[in-house]
N, CA, C and O atoms as CSV, one atom per row, in Angstrom:
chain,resi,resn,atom,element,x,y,z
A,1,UNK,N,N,15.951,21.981,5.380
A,1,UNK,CA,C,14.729,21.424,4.859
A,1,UNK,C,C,13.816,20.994,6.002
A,1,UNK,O,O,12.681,21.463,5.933
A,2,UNK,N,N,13.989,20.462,6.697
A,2,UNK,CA,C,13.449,20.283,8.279
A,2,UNK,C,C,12.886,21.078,8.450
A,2,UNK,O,O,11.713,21.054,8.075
A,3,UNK,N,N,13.397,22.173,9.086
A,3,UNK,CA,C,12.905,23.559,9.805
A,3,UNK,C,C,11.849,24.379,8.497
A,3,UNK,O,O,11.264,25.392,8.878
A,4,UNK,N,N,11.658,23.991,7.195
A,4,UNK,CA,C,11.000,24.416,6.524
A,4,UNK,C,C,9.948,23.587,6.414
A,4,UNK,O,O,8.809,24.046,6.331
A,5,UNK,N,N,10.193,22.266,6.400
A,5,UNK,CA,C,8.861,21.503,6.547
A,5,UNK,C,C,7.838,21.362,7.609
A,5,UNK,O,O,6.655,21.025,7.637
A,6,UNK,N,N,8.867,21.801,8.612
A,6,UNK,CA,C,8.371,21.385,10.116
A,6,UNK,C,C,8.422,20.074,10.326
A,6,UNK,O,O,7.509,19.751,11.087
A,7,UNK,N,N,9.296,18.870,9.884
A,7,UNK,CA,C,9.187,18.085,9.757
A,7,UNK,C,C,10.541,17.222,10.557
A,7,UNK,O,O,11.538,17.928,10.706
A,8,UNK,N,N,10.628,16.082,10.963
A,8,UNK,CA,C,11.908,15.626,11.277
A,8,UNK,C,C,12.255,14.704,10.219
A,8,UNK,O,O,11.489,14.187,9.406
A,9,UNK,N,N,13.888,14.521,10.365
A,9,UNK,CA,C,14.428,13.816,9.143
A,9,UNK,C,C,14.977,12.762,9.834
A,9,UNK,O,O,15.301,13.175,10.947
A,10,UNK,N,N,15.174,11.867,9.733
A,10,UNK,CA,C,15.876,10.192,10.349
A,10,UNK,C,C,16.165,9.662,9.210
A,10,UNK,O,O,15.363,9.647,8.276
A,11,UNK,N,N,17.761,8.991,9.136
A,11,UNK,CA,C,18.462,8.479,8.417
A,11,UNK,C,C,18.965,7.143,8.491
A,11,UNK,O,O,19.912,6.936,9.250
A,12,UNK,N,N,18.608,6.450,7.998
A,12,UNK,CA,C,19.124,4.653,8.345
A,12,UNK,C,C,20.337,4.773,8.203
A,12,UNK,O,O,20.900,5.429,7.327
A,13,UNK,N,N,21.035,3.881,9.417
A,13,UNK,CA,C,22.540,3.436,8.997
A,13,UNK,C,C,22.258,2.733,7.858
A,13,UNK,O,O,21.213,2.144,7.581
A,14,UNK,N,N,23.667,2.878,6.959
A,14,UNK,CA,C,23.947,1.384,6.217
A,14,UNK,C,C,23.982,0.179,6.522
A,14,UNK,O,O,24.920,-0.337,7.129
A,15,UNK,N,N,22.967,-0.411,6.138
A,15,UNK,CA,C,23.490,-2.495,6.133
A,15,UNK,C,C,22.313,-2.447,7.694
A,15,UNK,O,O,22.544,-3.166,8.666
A,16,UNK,N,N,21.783,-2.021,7.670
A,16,UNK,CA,C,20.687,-1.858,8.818
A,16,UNK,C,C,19.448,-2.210,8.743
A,16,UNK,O,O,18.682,-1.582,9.475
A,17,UNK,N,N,18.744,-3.506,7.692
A,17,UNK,CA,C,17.388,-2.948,6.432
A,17,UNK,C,C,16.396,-3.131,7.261
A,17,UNK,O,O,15.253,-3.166,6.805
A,18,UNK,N,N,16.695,-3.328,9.053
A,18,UNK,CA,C,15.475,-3.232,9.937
A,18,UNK,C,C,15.097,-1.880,10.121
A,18,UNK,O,O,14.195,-1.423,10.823
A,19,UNK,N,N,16.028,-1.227,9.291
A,19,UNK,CA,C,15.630,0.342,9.980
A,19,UNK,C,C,14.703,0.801,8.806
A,19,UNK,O,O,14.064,1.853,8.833
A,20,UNK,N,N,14.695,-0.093,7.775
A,20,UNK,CA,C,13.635,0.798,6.803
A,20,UNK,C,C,12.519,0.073,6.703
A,20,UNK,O,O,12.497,-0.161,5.494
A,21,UNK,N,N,11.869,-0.280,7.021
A,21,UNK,CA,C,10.913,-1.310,7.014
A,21,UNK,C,C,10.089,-1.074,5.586
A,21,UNK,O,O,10.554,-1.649,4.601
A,22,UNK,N,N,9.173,-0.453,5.455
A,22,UNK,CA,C,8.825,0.103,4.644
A,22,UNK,C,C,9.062,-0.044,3.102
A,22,UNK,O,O,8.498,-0.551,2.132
A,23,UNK,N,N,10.493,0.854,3.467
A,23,UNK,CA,C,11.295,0.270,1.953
A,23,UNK,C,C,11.723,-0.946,2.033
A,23,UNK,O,O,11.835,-1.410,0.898
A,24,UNK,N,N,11.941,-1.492,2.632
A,24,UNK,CA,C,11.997,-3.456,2.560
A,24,UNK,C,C,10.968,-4.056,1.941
A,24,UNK,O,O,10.855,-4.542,0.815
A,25,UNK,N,N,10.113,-3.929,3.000
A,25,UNK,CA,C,8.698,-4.536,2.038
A,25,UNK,C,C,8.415,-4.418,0.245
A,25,UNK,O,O,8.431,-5.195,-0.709
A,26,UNK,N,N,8.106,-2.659,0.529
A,26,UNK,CA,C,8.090,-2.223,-1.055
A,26,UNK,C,C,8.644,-2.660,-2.176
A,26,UNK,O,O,8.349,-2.901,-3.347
A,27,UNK,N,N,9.958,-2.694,-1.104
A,27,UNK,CA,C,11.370,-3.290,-2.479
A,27,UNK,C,C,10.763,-4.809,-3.230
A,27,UNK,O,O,10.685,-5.061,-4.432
A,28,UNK,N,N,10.271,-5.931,-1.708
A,28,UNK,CA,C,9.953,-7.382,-1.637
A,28,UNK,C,C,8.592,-7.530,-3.070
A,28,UNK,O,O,8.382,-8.204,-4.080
A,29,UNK,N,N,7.988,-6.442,-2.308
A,29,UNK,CA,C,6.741,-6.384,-3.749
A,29,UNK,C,C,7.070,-5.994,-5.247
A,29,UNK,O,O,6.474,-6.346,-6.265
A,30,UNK,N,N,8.310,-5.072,-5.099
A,30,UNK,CA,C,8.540,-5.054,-6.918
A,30,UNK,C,C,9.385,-6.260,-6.922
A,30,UNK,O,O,9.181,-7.049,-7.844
A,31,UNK,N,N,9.990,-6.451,-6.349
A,31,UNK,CA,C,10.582,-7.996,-6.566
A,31,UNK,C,C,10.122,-9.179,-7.280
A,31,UNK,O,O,10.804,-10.023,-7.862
A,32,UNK,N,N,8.893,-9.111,-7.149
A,32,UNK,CA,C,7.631,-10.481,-7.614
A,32,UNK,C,C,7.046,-9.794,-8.747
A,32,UNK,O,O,6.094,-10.332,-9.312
A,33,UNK,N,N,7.510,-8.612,-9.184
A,33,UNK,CA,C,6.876,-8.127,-10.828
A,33,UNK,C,C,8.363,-8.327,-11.472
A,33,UNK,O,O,8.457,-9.123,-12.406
A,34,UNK,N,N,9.503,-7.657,-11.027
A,34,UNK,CA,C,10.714,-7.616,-11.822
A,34,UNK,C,C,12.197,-8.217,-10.701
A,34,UNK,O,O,13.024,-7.506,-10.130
A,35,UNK,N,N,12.100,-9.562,-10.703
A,35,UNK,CA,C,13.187,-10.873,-9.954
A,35,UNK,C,C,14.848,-9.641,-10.111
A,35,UNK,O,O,15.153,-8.894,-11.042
A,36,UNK,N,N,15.422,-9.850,-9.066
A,36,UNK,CA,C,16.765,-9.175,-8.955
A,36,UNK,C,C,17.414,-9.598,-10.195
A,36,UNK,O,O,17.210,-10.730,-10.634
A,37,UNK,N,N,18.363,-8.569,-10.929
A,37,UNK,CA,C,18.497,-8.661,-12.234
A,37,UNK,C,C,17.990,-8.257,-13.254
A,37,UNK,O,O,18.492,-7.896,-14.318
A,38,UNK,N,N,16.860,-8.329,-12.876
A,38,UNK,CA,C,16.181,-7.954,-14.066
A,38,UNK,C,C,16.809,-6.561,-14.718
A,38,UNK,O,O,16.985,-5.518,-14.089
A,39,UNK,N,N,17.160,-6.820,-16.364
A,39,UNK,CA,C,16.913,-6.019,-17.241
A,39,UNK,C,C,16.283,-4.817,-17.711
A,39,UNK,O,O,15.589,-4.786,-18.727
A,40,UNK,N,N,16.527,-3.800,-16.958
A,40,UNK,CA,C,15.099,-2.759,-17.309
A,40,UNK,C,C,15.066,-2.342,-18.439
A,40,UNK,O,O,13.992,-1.833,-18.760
A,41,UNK,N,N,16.283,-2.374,-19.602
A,41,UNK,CA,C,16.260,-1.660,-20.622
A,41,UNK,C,C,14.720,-2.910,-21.554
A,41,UNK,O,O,13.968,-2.783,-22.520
A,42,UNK,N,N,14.894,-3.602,-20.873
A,42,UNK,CA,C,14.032,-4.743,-21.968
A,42,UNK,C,C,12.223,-4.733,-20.990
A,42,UNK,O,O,11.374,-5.603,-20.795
A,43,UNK,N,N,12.305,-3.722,-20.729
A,43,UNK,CA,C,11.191,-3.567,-19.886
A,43,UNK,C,C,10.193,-2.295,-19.625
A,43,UNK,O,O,10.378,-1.362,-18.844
A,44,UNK,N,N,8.931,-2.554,-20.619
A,44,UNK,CA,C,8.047,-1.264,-21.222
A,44,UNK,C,C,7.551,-0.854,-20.207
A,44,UNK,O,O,7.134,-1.404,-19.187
A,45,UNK,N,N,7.631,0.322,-20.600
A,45,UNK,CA,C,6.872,1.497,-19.461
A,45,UNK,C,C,4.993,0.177,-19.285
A,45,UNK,O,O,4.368,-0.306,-18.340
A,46,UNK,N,N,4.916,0.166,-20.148
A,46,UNK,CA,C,3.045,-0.554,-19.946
A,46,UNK,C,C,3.603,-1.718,-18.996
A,46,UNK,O,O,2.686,-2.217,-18.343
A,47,UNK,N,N,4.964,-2.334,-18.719
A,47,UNK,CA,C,4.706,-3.449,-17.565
A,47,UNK,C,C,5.126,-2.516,-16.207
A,47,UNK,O,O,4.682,-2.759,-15.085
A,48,UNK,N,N,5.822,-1.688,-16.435
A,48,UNK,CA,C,5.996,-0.878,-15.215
A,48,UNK,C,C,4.628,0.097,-14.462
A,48,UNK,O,O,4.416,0.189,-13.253
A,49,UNK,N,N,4.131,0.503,-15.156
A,49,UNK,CA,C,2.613,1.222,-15.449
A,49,UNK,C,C,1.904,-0.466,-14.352
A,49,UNK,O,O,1.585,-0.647,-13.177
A,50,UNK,N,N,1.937,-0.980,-15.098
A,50,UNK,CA,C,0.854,-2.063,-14.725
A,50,UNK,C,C,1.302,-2.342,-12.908
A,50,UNK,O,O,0.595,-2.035,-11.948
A,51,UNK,N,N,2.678,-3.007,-12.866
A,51,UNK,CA,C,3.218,-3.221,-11.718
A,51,UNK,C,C,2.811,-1.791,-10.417
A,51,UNK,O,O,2.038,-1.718,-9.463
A,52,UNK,N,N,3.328,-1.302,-10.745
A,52,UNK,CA,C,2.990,0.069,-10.110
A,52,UNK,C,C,1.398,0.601,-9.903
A,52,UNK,O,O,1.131,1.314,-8.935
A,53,UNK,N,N,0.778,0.365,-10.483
A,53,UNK,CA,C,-0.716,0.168,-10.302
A,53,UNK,C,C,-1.262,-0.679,-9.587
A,53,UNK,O,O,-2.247,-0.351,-8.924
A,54,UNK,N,N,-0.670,-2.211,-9.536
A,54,UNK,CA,C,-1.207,-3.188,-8.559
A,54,UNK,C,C,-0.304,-3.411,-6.966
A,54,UNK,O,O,-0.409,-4.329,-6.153
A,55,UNK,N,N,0.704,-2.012,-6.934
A,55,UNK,CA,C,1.474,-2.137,-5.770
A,55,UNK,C,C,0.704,-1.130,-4.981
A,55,UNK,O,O,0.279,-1.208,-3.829
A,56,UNK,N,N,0.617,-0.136,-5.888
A,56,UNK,CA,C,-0.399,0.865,-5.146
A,56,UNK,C,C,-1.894,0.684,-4.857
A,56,UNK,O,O,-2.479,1.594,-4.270
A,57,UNK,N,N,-2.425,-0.200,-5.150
A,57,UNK,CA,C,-3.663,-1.002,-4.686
A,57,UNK,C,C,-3.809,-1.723,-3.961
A,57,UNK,O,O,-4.846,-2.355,-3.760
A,58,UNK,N,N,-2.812,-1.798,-3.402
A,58,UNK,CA,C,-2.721,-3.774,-2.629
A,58,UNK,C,C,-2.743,-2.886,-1.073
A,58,UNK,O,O,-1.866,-2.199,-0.549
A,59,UNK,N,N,-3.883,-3.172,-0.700
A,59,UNK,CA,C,-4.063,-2.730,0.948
A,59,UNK,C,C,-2.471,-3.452,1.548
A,59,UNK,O,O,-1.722,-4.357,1.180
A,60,UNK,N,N,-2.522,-2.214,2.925
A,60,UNK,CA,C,-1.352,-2.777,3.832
A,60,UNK,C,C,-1.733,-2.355,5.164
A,60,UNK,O,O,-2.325,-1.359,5.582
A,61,UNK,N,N,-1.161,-3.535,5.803
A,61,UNK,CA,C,-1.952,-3.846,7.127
A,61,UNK,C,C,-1.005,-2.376,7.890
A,61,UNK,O,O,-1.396,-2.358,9.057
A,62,UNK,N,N,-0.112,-1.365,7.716
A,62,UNK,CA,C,0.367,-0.281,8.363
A,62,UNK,C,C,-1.019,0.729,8.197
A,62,UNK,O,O,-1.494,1.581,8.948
A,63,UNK,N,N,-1.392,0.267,6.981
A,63,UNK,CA,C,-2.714,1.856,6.628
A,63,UNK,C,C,-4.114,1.061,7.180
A,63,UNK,O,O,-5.218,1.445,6.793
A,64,UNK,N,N,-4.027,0.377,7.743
A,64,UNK,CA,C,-5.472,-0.028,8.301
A,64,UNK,C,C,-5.891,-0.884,7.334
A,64,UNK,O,O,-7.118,-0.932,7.257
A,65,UNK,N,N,-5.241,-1.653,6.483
A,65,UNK,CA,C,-5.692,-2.664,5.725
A,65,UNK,C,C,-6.159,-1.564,4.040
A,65,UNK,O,O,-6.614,-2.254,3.128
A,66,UNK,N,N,-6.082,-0.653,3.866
A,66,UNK,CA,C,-6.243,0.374,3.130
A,66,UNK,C,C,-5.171,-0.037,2.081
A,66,UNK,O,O,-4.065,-0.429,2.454
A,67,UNK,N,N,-5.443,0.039,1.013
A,67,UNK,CA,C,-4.540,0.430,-0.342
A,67,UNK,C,C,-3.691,2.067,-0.299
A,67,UNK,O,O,-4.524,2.934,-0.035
A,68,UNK,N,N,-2.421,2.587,-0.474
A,68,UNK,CA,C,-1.436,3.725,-0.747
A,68,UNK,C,C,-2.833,4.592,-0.872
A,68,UNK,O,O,-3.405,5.387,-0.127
A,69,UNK,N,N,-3.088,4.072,-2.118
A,69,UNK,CA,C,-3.999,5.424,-3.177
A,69,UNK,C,C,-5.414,5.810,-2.000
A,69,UNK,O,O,-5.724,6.962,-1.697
A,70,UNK,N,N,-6.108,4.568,-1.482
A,70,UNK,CA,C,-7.267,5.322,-0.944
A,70,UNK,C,C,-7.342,5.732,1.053
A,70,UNK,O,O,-8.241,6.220,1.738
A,71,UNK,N,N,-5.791,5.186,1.436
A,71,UNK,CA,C,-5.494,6.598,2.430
A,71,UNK,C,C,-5.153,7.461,1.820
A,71,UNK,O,O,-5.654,8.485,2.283
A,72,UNK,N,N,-4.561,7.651,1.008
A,72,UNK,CA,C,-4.430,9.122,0.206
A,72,UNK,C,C,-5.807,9.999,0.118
A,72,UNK,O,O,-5.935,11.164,0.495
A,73,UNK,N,N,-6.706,9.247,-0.411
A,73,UNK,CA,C,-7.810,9.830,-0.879
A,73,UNK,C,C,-8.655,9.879,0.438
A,73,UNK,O,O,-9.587,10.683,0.466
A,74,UNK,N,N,-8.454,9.219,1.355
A,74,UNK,CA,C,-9.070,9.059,2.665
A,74,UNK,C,C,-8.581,10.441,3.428
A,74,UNK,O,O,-9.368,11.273,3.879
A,75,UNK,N,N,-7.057,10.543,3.496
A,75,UNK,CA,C,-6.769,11.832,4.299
A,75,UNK,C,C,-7.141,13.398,3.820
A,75,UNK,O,O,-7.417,14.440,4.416
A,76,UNK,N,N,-6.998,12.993,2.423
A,76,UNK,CA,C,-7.191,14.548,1.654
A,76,UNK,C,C,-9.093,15.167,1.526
A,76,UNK,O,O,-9.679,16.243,1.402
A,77,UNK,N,N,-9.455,13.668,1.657
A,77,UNK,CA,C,-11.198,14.655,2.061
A,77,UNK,C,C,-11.557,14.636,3.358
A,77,UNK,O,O,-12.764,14.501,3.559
A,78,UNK,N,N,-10.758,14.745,4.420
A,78,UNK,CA,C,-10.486,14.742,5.852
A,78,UNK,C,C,-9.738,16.290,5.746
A,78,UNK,O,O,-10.433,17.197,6.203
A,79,UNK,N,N,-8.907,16.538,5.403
A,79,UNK,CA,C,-8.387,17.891,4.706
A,79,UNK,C,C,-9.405,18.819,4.376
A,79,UNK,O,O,-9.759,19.933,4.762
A,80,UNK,N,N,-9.641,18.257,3.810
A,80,UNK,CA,C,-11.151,19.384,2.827
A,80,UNK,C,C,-12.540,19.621,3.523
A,80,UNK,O,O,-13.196,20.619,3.225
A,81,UNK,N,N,-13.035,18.622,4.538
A,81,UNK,CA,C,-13.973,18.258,5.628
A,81,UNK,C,C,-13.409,19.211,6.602
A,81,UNK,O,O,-14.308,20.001,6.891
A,82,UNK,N,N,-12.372,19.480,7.208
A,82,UNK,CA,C,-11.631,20.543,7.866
A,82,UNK,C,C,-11.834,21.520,7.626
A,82,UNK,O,O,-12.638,22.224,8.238
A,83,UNK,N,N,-10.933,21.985,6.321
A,83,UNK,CA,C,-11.252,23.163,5.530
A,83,UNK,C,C,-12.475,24.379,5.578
A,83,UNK,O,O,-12.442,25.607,5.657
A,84,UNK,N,N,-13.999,22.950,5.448
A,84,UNK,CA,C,-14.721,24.020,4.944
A,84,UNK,C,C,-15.875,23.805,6.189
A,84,UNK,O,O,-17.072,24.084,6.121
A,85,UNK,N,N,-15.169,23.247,7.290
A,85,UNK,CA,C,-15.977,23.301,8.932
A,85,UNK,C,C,-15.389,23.964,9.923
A,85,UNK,O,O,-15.539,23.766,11.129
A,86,UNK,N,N,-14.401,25.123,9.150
A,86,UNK,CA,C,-13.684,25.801,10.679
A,86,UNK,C,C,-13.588,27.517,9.944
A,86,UNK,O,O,-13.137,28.449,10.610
């Protein structure tokens, strides 16, 4: 999969959670919609929908203070600005 992506793969040891940073955080933010334990069977897609909407909005100081969704939308018309200038 590597050599097809062109991509490199890095794997966290176990019990290591400095090595994921990322997913630490992420994890820390659904944490404060749904507390460890929590129940998912008792838990509607519309609060998950909602949670997931305000995680992916919430600027982070890794993307330049940017929200998930609008570096997304930031890189892909940087993509397309490319595209149709070469």
């Amino acid at each position: 999969m590597s050599e097809d992506l062109n991509a490199a793969i890095y794997f966290a040891n176990p019990y290591h959670s400095w090595e994921r940073g990322t997913n630490e955080n992420t994890n820390g933010l659904v944490r404060r919609f749904f507390p460890k334990g929590t129940d998912f069977d008792t838990i509607s897609e519309e609060q998950i929908s909602e949670a997931q909407q305000k995680i992916n909005n919430r600027p982070r100081k890794r993307l330049g203070f940017l929200s998930p969704i609008e570096a997304i939308n930031l890189h892909q018309s940087q993509l397309n600005n490319v595209a149709f200038t070469t």
